[in-house]
MOPAC internal coordinates of N, CA, C and O (Angstrom, degrees):
PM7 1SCF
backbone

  N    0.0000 0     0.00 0     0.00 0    0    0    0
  C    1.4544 1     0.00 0     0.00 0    1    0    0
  C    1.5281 1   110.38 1     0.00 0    2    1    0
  O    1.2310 1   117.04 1   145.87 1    3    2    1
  N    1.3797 1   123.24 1   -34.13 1    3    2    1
  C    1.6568 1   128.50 1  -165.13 1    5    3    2
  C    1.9197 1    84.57 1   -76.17 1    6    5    3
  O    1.2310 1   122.07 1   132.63 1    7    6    5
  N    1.4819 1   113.64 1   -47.37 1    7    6    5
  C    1.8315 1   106.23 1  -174.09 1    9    7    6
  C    1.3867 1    90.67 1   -42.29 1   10    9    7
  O    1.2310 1   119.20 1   108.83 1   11   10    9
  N    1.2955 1   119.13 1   -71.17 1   11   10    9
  C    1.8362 1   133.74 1  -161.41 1   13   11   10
  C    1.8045 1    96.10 1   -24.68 1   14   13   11
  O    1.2310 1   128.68 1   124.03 1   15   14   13
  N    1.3238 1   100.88 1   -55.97 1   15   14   13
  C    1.5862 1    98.95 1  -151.84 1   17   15   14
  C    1.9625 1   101.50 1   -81.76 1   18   17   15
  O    1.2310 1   126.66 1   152.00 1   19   18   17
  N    1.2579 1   104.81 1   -28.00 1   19   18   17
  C    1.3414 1    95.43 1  -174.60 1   21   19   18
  C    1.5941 1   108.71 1   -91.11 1   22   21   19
  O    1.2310 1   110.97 1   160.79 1   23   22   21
  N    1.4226 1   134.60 1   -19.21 1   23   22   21
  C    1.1974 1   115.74 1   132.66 1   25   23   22
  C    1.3390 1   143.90 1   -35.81 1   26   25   23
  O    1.2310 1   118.48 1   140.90 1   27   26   25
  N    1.2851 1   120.49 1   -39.10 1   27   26   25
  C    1.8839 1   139.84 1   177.74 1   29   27   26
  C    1.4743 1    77.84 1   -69.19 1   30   29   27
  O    1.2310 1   111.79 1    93.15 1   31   30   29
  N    1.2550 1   133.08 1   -86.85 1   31   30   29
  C    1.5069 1   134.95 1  -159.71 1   33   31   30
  C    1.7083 1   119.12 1   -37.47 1   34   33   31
  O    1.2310 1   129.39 1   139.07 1   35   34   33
  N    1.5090 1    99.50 1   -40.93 1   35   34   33
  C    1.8263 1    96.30 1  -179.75 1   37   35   34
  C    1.1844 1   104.40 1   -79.74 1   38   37   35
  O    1.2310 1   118.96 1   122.15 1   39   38   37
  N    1.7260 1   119.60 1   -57.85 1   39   38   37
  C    1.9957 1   106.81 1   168.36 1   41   39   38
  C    1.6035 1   105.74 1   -25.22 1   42   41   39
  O    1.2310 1   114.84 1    96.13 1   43   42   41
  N    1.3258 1   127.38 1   -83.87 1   43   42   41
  C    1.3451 1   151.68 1  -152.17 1   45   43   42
  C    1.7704 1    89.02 1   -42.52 1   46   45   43
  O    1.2310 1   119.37 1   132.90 1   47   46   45
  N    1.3688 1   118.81 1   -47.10 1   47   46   45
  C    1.4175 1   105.66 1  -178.79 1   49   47   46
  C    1.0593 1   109.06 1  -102.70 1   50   49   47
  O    1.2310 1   104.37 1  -177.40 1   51   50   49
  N    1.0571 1   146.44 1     2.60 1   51   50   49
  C    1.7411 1   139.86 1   144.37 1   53   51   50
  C    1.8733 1   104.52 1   -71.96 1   54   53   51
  O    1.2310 1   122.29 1   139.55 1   55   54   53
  N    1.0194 1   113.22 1   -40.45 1   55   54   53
  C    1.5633 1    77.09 1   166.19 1   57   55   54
  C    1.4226 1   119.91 1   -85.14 1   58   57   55
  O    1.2310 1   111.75 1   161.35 1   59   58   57
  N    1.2540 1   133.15 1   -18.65 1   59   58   57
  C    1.4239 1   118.41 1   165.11 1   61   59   58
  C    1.6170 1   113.40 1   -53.65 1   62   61   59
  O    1.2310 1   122.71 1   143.69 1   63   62   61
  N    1.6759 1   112.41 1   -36.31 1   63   62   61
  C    1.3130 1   109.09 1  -169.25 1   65   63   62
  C    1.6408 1   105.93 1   -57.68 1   66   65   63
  O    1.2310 1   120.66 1   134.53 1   67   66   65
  N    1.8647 1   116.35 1   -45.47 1   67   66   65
  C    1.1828 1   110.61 1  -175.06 1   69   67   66
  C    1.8728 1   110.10 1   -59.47 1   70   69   67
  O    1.2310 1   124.67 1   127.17 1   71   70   69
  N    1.3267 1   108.65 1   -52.83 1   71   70   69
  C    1.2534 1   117.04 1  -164.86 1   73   71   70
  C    2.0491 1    97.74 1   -50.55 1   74   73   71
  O    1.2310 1   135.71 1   138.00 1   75   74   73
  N    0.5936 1    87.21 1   -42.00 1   75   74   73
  C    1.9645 1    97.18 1  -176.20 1   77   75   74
  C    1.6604 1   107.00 1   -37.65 1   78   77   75
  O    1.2310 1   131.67 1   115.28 1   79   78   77
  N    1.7787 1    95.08 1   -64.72 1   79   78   77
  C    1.4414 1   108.98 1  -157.46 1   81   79   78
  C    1.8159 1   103.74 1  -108.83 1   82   81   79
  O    1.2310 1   124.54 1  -150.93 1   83   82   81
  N    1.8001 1   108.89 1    29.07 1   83   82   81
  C    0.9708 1   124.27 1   149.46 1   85   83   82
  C    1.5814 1   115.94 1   -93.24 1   86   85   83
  O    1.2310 1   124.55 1   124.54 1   87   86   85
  N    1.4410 1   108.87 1   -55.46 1   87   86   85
  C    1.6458 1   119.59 1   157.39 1   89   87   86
  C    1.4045 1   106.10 1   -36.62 1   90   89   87
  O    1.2310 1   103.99 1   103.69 1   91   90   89
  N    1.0386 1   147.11 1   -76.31 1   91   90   89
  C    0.9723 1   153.70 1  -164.69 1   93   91   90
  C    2.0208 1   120.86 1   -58.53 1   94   93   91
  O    1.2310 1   125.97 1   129.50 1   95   94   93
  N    1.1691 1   106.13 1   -50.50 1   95   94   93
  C    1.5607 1   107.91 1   163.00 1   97   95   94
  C    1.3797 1   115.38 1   -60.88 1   98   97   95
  O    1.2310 1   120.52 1   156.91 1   99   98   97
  N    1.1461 1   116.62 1   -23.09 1   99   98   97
  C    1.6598 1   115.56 1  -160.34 1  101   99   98
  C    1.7855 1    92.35 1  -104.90 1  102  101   99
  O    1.2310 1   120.27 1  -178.63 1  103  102  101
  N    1.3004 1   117.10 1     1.37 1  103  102  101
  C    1.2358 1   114.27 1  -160.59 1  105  103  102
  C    1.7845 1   134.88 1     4.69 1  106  105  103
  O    1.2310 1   138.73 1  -104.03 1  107  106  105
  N    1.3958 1    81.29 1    75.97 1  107  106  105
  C    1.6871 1   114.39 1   175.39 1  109  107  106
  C    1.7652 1   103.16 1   -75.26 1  110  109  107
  O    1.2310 1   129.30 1   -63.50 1  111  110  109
  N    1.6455 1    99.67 1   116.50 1  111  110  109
  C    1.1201 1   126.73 1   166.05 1  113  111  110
  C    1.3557 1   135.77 1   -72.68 1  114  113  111
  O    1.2310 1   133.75 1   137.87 1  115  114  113
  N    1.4349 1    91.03 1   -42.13 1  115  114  113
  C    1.4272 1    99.87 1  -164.48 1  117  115  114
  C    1.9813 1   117.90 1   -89.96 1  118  117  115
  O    1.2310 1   124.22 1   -42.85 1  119  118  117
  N    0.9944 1   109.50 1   137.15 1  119  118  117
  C    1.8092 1   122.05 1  -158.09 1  121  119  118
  C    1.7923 1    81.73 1   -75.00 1  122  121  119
  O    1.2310 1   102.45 1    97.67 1  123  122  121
  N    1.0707 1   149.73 1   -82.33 1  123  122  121
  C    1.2653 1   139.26 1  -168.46 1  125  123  122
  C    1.9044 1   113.26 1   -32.04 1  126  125  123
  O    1.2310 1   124.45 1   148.75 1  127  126  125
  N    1.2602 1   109.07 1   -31.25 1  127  126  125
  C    1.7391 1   118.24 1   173.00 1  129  127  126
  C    1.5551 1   114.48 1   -55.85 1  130  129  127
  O    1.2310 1   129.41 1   116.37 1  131  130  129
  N    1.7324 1    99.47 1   -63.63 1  131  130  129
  C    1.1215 1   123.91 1   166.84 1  133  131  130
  C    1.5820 1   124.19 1   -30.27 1  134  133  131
  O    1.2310 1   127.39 1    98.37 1  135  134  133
  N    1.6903 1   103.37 1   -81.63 1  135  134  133
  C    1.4653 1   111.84 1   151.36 1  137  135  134
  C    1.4789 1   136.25 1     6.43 1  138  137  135
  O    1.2310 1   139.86 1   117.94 1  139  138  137
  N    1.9062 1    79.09 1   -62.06 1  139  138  137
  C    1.5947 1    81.89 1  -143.61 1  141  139  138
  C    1.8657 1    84.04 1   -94.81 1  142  141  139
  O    1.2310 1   116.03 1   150.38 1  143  142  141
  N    1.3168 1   125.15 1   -29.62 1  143  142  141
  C    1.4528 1   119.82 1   156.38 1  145  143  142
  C    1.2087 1   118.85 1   -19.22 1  146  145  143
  O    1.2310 1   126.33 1    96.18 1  147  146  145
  N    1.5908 1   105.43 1   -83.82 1  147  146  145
  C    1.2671 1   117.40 1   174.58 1  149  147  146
  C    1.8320 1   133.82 1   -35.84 1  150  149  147
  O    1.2310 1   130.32 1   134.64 1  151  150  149
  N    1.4795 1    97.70 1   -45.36 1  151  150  149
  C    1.7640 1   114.32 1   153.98 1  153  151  150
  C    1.3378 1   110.72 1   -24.64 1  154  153  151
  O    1.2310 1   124.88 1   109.57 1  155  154  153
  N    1.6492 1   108.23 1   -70.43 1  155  154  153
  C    1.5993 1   119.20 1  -131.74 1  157  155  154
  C    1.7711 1    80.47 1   -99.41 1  158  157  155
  O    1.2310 1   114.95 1  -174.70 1  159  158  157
  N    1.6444 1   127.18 1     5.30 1  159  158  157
  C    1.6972 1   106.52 1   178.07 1  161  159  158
  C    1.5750 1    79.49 1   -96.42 1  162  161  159
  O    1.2310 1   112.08 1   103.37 1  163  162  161
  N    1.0856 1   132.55 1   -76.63 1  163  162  161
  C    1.1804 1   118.70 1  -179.13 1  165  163  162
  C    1.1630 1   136.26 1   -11.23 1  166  165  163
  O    1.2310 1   117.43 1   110.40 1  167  166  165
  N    1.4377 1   122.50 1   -69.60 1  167  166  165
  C    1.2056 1   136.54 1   162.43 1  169  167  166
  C    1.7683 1   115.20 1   -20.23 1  170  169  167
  O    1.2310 1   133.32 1   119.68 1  171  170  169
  N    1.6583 1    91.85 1   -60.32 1  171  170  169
  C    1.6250 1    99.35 1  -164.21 1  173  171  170
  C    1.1984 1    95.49 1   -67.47 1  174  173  171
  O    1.2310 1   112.06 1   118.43 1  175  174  173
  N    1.2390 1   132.59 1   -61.57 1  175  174  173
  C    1.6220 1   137.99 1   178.47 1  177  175  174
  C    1.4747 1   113.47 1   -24.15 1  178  177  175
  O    1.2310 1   120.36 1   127.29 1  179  178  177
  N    1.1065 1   116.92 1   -52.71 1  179  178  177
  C    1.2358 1   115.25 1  -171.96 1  181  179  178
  C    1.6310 1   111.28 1   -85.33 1  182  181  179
  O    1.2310 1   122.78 1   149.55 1  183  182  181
  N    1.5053 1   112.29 1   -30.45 1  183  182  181
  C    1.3932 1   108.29 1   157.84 1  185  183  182
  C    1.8058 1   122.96 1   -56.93 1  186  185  183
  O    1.2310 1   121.43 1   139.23 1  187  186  185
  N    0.8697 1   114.87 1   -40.77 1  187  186  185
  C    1.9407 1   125.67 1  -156.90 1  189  187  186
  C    1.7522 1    80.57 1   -72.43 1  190  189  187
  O    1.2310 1   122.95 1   120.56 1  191  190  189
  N    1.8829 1   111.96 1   -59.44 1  191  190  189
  C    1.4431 1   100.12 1   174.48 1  193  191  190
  C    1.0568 1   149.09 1   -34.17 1  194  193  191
  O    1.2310 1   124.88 1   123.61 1  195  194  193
  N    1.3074 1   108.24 1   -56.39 1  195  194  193
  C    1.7132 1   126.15 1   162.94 1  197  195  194
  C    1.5523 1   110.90 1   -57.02 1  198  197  195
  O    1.2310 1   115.14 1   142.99 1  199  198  197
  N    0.9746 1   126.81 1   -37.01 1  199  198  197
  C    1.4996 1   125.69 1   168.71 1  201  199  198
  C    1.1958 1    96.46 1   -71.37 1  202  201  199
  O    1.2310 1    91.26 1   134.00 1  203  202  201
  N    0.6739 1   165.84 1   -46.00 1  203  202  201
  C    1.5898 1   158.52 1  -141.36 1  205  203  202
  C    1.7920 1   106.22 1   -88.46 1  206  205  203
  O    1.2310 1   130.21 1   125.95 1  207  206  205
  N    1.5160 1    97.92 1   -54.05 1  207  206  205
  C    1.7471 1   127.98 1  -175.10 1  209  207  206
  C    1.9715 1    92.05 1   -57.63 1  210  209  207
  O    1.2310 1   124.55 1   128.98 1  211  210  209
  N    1.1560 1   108.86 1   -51.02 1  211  210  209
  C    1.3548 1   109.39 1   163.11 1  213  211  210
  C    0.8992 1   150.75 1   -51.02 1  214  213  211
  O    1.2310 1   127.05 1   134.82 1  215  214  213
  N    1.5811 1   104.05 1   -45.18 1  215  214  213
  C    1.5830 1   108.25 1   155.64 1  217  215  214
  C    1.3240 1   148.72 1   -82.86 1  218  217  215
  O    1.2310 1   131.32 1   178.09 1  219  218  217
  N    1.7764 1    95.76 1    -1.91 1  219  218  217
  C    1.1445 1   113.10 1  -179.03 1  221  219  218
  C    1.5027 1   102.01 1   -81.05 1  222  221  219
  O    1.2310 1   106.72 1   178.36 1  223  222  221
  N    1.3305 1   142.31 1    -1.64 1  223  222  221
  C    1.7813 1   145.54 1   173.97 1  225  223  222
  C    1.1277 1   115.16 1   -59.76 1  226  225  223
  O    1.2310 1   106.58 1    68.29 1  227  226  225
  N    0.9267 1   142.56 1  -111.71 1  227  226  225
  C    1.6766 1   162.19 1  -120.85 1  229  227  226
  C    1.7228 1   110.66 1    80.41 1  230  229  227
  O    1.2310 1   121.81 1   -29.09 1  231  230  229
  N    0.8473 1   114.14 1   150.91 1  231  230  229
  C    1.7632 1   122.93 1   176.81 1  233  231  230
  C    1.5891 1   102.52 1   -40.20 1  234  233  231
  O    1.2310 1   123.95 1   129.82 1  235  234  233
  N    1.2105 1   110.03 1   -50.18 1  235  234  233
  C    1.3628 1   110.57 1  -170.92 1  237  235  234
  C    1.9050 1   110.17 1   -56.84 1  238  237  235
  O    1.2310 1   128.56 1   144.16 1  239  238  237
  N    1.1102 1   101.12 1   -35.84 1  239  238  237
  C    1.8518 1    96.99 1  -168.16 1  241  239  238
  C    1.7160 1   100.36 1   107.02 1  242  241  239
  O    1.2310 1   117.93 1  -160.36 1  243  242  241
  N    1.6046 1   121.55 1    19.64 1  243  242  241
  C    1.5056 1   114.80 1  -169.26 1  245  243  242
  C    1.3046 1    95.15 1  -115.04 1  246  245  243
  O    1.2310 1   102.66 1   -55.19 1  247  246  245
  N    1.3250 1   149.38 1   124.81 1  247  246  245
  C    1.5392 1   160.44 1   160.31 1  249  247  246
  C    1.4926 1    89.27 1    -8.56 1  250  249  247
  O    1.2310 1   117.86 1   -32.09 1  251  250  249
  N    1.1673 1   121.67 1   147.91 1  251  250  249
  C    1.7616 1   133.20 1   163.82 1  253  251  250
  C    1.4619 1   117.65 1   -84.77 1  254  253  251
  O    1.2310 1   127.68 1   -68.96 1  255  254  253
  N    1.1817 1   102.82 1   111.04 1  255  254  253
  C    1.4426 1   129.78 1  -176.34 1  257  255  254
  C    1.9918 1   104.09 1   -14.61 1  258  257  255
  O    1.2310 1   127.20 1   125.54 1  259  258  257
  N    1.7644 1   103.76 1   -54.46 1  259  258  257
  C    1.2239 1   127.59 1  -158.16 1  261  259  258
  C    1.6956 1   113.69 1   -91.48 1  262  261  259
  O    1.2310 1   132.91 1   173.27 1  263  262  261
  N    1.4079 1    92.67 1    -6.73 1  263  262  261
  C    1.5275 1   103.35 1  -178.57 1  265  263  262
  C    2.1102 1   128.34 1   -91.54 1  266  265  263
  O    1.2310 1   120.10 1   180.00 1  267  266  265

């Protein structure tokens, strides 16, 4: 379970890292851009996680053998 979470955590900050120094090359001004960046890393992060937290089960509720 600790792999589970510290995997979610390095994705989660590798895409902020891209999203960052994408903002940043494109030099995006505007705070609604930003925002809404920031939204949609979140968003995904916490989506890819929960899929992940999910697949790591089996029907039973027992950690996956393969995981």
């Amino acid at each position: 379970m600790l792999a589970l979470l510290g995997e979610s955590a390095l994705r989660s900050l590798l895409l902020g890292g891209v999203v960052w120094i994408g903002l940043k090359l494109l030099r995006v001004k505007n705070p609604h851009v930003h925002m809404a960046s920031w939204t949609m890393v979140l968003l995904a992060s916490s989506v890819h996680a929960g899929a992940d937290a999910l697949d790591y089960y089996d029907d039973s509720g027992e950690p996956r053998a393969d995981a």
